[in-house]
N, C-alpha and C positions, 0 to 999 in steps of 0.2 A: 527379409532383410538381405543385404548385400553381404557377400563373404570376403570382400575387400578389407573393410575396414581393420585399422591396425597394423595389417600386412605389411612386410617392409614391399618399397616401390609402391604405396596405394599414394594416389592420388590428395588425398586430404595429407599425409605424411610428406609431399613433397613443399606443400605449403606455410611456410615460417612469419610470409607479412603479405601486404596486397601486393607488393611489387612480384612476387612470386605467380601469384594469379592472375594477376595481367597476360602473366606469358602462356599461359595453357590454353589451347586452342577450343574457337566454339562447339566442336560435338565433344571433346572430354567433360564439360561440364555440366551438363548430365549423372555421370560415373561420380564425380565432384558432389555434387546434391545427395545420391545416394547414401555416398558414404558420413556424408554430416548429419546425414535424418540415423544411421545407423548407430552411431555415436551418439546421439540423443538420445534415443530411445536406450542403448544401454547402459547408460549412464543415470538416467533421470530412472529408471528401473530399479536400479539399485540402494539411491541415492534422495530419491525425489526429485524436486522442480519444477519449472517452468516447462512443462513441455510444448503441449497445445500452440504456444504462440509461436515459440520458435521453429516446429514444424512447418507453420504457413512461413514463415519469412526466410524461409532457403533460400531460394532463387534472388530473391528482392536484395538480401546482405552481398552476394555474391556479385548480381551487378552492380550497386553501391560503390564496394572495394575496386572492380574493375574500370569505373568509369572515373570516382575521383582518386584523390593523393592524399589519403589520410597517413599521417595526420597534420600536413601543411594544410588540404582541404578538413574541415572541420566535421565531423558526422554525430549528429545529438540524438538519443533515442528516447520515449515519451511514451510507455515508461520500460527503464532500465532491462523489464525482465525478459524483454525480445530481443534481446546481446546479446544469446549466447553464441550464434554460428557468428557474432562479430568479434568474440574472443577465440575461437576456433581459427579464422581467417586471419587474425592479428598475431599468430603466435603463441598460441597458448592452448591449441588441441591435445597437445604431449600431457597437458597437466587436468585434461578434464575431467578424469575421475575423481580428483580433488573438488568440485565443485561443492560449495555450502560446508566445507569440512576444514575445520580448523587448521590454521594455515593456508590455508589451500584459496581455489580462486572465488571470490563473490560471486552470489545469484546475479548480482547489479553491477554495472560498468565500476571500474573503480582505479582512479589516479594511481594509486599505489602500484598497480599490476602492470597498467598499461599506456604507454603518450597516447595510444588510438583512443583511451577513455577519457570525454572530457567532464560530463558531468554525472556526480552518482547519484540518482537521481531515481526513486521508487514512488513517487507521489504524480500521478499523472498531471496530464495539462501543462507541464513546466516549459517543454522544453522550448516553445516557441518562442516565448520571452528571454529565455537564454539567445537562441539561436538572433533574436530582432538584436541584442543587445554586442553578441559578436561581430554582425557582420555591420553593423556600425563604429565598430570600435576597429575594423578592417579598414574600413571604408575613410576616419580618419586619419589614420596612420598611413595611407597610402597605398594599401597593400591589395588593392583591386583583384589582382588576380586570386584570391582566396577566395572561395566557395564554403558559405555555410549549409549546410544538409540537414534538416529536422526529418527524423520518422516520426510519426504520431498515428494512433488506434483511430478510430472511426469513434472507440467509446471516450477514449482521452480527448475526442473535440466536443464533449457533450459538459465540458469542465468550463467556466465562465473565463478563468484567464486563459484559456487557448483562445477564445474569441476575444478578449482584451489585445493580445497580443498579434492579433491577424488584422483589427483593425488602424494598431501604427505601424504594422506592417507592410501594409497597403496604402499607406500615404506614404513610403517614399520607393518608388520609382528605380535607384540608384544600387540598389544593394542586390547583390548576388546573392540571394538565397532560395533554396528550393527546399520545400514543403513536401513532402510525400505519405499522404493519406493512404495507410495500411488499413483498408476497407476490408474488413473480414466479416461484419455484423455483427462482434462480439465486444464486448470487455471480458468479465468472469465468465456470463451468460451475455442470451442475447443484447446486443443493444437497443434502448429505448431511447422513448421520447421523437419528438418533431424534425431532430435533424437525423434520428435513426429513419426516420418514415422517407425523408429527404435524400437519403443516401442510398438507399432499396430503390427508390425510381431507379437512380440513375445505374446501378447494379441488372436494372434488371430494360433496361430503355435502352435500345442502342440506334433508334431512329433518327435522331440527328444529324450522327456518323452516316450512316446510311443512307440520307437523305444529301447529306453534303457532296461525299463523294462520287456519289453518282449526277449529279449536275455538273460535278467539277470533271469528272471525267467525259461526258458526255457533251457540254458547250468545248469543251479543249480542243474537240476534234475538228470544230464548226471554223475555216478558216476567218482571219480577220474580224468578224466580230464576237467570236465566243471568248475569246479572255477577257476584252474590257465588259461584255455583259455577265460572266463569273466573277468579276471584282465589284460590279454592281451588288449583284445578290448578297455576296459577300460581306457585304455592307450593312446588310437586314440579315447578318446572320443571329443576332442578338433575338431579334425577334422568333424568328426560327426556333432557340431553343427555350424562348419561353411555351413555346406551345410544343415542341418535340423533347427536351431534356432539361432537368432542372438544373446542372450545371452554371448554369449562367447565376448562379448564391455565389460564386467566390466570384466571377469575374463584376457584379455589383460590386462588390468591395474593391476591383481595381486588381487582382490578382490573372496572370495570363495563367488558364486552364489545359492539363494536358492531361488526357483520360480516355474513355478508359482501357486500363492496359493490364492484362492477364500477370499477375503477379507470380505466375509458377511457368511461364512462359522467359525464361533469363534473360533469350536476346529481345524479344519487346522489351520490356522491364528496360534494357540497359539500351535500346535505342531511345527510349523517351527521356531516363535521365541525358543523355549526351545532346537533345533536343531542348532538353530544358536548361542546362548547364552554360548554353550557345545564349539564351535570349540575357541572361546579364541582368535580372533584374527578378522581381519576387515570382516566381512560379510555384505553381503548385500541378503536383503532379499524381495523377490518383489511380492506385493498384490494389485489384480486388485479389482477396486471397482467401483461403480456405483454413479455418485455424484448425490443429490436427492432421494438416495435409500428409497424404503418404505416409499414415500407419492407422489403417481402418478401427482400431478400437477407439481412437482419441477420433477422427474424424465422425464416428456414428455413436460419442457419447452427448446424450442432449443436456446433461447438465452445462457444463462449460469446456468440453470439447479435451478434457486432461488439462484445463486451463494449469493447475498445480498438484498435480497426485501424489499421494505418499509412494513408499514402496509399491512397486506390482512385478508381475508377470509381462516378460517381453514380449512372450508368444501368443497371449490371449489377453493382453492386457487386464487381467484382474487384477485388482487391487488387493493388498494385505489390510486385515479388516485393521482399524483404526480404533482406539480402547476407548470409551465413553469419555465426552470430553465435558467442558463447561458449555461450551457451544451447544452441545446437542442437548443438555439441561436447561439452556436458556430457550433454545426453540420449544420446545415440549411446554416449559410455564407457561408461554404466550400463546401457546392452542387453547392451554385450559384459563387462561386468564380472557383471552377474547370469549370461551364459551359464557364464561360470566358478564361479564360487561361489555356492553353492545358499541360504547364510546370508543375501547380501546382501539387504536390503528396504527401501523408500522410503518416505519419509512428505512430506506436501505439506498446509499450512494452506491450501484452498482456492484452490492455485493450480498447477493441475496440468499446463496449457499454458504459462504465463508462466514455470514454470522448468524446462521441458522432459521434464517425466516422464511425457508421452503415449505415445510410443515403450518406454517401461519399462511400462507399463502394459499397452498391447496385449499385451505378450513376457510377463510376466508377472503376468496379474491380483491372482493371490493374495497378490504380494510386495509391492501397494502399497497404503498407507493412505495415503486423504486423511482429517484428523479434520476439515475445517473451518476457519474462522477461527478456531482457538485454539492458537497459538502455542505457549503453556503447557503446553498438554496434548501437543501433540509431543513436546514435549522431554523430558518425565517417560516418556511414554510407547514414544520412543526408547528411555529409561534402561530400563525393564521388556521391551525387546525383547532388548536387550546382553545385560541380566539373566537373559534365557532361551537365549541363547549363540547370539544370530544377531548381524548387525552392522547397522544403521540409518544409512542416508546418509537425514540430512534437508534439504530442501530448502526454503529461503525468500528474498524479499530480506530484503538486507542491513540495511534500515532497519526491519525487520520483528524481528532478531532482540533488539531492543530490550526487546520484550516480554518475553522467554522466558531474562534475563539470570540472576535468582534459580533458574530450573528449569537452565540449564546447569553453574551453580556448584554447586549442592547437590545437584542430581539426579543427575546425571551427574558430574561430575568430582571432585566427594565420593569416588563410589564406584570412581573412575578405569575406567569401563567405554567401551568400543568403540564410541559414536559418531561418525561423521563429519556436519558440518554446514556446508554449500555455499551460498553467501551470493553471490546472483546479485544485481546492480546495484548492486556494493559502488562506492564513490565518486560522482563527481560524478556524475550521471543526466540533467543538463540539463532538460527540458523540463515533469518534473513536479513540480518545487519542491523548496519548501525542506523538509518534511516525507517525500521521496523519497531524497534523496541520501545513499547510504549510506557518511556519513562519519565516524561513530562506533566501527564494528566493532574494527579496529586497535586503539584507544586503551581502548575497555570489557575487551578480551579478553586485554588483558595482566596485569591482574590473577586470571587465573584456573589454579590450582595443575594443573602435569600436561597442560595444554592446548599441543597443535602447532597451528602457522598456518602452511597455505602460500598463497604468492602467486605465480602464475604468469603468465609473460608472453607467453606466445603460447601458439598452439591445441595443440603437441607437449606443452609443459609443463603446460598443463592436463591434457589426457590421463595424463599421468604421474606428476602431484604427485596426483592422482586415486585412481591405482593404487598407489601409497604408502600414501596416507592410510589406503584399507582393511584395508591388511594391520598398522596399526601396534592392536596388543589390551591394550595396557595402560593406556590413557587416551582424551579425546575427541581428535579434530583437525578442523578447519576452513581449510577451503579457498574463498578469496573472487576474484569476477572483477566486472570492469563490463560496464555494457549496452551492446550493439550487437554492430557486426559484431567478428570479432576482427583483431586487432592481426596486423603482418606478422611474417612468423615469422625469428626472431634468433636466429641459431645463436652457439656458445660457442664463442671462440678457445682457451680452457685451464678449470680446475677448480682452485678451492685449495679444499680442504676437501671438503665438500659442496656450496662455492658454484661457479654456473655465472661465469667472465671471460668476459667482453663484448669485452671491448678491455684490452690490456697497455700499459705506459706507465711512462715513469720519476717516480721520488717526488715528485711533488706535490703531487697531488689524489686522493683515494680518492674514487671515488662512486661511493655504493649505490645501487641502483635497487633500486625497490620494483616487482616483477611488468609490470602494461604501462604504466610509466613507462620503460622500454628504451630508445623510440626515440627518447624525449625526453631521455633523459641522451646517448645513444649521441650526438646534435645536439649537446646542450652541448660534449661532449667535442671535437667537430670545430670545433666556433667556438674552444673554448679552446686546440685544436693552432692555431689559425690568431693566439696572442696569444702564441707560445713557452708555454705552460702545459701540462704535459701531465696529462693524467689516466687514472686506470686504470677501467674499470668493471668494475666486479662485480654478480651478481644474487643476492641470498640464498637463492632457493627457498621455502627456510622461513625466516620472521620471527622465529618462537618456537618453540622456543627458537634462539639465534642461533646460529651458528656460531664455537667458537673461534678457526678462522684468520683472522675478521675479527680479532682482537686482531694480531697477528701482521704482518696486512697494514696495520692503522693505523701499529705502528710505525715502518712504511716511507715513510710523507708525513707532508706539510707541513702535511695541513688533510685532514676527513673530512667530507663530505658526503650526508649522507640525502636524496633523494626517496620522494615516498609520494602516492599518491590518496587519503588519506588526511584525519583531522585531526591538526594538529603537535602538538596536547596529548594527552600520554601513548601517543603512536604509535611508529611504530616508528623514525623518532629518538629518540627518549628514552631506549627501550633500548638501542640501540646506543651512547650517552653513560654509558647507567650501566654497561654493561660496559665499558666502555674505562677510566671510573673504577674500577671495581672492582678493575680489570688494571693499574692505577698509571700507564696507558699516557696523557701529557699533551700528546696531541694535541686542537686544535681542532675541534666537530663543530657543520656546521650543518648544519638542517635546512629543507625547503622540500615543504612542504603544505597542506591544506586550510587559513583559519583559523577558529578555533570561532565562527561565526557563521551564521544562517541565511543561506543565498544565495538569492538571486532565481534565478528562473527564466530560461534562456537556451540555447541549446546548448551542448553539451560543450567545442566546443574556445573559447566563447564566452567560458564562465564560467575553462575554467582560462586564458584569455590576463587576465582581469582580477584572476584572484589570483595570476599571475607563476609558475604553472605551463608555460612553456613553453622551448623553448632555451635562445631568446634571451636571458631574464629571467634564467636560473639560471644561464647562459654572464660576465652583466652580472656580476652579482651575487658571481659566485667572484673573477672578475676583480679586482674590487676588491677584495675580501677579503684576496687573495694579494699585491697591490700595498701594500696597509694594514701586513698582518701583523695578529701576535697583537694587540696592543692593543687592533683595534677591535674584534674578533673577540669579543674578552673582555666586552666592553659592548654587543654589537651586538644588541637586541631580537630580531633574527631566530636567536637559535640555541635 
């Protein structure tokens, strides 16, 4: 690594906005890239992150900032986590040791920090649809000379609305925008599928080029008849690349193609944007880059190249071991559940390590589909698995299955077929924002006819709400946990129903606990023995549908209580109020969850101690409830 970084007089320290990098000459930037890959690496070291991609997109953010006028010109990134040398360049290297840390600066572009940030945006495929929808909204206001700029992954065009949005993109002619495909070969891991195969030609074909320019330099010399017979050729250059380079996929579409161009090379990189800036209308411009570039442990790791490491080692890149998570529990059941059942198969929207289906994979290749970032298409595609009488456990986060809402409803659960879909980093997520936190699941998924939800709260119950879930063939079910290590494991004093008793207790207090919310009720309940209050805990297992002897057991207290990692609208309090109404049963139910708001980024037990997720809060909180009685109960915003 570079010994500049930091230094006062270092190159990256002179830089406050692009107007500053404008001015620093072609060989300083060189020293400039150094010192940003230097700053990453000891930053995301310490800290974790996004490394791997931002490594490759050095050079690529630097001619960006140099070429346009952000942020009169517009610059969208697709997705969010390849910012970071865009917040380094925009004024905010001073602060990046704050990264992912409360207060401090987002993993993901974010309005708040910066006008150069226009959208926050961590859900790949977006941003093209942004950018079509900007430079229309440029275009009728008058303001022609604006420039919209999309970067997008090679894996984020494997998303169905990147191609929705490149097709009305390509029907108008008029708009100044440029495309710039960061061809690395990767998402998390490699990228798949037909337009991975499609993109590898052209990475690795460069006969076209070679075949052009040497005609074109060769008839140029030829007096008076060589230019008009190179404008000829020129003419069948279409044909040309269908048999020399597959390129000619976006120019079908009507898009002028400029490619390809060494993406660690700054000044290529910033002569094609100033090439493509010139023509005034949709280009696309396509820059191959190396994810990991310039720190050999992330470049020769074949998982996903430091795609997002926890802590490591600057100097040898080891990682700090990571404590048993849910993740690595849920891959482990699926080796031993496919060694049983020959049916089961896995599907993963390009993320094959993040939710544990490495190990299912090695074990068995043939049973796992990754389709890509397309959500969508899992889930349909699950549905035609069911269809053919195998069972598909799909795998995504939780904030992911947002996408694929209309495909679970109609696709699947229309046809009440056998999918199970395992929703990893359901709840608070802490460190990677508000666009991460998968706090919607619970409340979207109650609406959906014939659908099981289990919640489990420790590593046993996961394993076995697991083995449940597969074996249920008459509808989908969904099984959700959070991120990290798992939770300590909380064995059941008794069973009512199907539900597991935590703790027995005289009529008081009913509290549910919602999966690994346990230890945190199990606490309240001990605060609240310690106020004469007793309370009983229960875990549901499954949320949906509920369990009857919840009815049964509310009419035994005083006041009912829902926890949930959740969000409280339309969660799984809600339904445990509407059946208790339903059941004429006129007990008090409150509840205590996420609230519908984005939350800022912070650690886990950071963010639930400020939304009164914790014992104490919810120990306070009943306290007074039970001292009030119903009255306040009845008008009390929190139920």
């Amino acid at each position: 690594m570079s010994e500049r970084t930091g230094q006062p007089g270092s190159l990256l320290e002179s830089v406050k906005g692009p107007r500053d990098l404008k001015l620093l000459a072609p060989d300083e930037l060189p020293g400039l890239a150094a010192e940003i890959r230097d700053l990453l690496i000891a930053s995301t070291a310490r800290i974790g992150g996004h490394l791997g991609p931002n490594l490759g997109v050095v050079e690529l953010t630097i001619a960006l900032h140099r070429v346009f006028d952000s942020p009169y010109d517009r610059v969208l990134w697709d997705t969010g986590h390849q910012a970071y040398v865009h917040k380094m360049l925009t004024g905010r290297a001073g602060r990046f040791d704050t990264l992912r840390q409360e207060g401090g600066l987002s993993g993901y572009p974010s309005q708040a920090e910066s006008e150069h940030d226009i959208i926050e945006n961590s859900h790949a495929s977006t941003a093209l649809s942004y950018a079509d929808g900007l430079a229309k909204a440029y275009r009728l206001r008058g303001e022609s000379d604006r420039t919209v700029v999309a970067v997008i992954g090679d894996g984020a065009l494997t998303g169905g609305m990147a191609w929705e949005a490149l097709n009305n993109i390509a029907g108008r002619k008029d708009l100044p925008l440029i495309i710039v495909v960061n061809d690395n070969g990767r998402s998390y891991s490699p990228t798949i599928g037909g337009l991975a195969s499609h993109l590898a030609s052209l990475r690795t074909d460069q006969r076209y080029e070679d075949v052009l320019e040497f005609v074109k330099d060769g008839l140029h010399r030829v007096p008076l008849v060589g230019a008009p017979v190179y404008d000829a050729l020129h003419g069948v250059k279409k044909g040309i690349k269908d048999v020399l380079a597959p390129q000619v996929m976006f120019e079908d579409l009507g898009l002028k193609y400029i490619g390809l161009v060494d993406g660690h090379d700054e000044q290529a990189v910033e002569a094609a944007l100033r090439r493509a800036r010139g023509f005034r209308r949709p280009v696309i411009v396509h820059v191959l880059t190396k994810k990991g570039f310039g720190y050999s442990p992330a470049e020769n790791h074949d998982e996903d190249c430091f795609h997002s490491p926890g802590v490591f080692d600057p100097l040898t890149g080891e990682e700090k071991p990571k404590p048993h998570g849910w993740t690595n529990v849920f891959g482990q059941e699926m080796v031993r559940l496919g060694a049983e059942r020959q049916d089961i198969v896995a599907i993963t929207a390009a993320m094959l390590g993040p939710t544990g289906l490495i190990p299912f994979s090695r074990a068995y290749p043939d049973r796992l589909y990754d389709v890509g970032i397309a959500e969508q298409h899992a889930l349909t595609s699950a549905a035609g698995l069911a269809l053919g009488g195998l069972h598909p456990v799909v795998a995504l986060y939780s904030t992911f299955l947002n996408r694929a809402f209309d495909q679970l409803l109609m696709d699947v659960a229309l046809h009440r077929l056998p999918v199970t879909v395992v929703l990893d980093r359901a709840g608070v997520t802490g460190d990677d924002g508000a666009s991460h936190n998968g706090m919607w699941d619970l409340s979207i998924l109650q609406v959906v006819p014939g659908l099981s939800i289990a919640v489990p709260r420790d590593e046993p119950r996961l394993r076995e709400l697991l083995a449940e879930a597969v074996e249920v063939d008459d509808g989908p079910t969904v099984l959700r946990y959070p991120k990290g290590a798992v939770t300590a494991e909380v064995e059941a004093v008794g069973r009512l129903g199907g539900m597991d008793v935590l703790r027995a207790g005289d009529p008081d207090v009913l509290l549910v606990s919602v999966g690994p919310m346990a230890e945190i009720c199990l606490g309240a309940a001990d605060l609240l023995d310690a106020q004469g209050i007793s309370a009983t805990v229960v875990d549901p297992r499954w949320v949906k549908p509920l369990d009857e002897a919840l009815v049964a057991a509310a009419r035994l207290h005083k006041l009912v209580v829902v926890v949930e990692d959740s969000g409280r609208v339309g969660g799984v309090g809600d339904a445990v109020a509407r059946l208790l109404r339903d059941a004429d049963v006129d007990v008090p139910v409150r509840t205590y969850g996420i609230p519908q708001r984005f939350l800022d980024h912070a650690k886990r037990p950071k963010i639930l101690g400020e939304i009164g997720l914790t014992s104490q809060d919810i120990a306070r909180q009943i306290t007074e409830a039970v001292a009030k009685r119903s009255p306040v109960l009845e008008n009390d915003p929190a139920r």
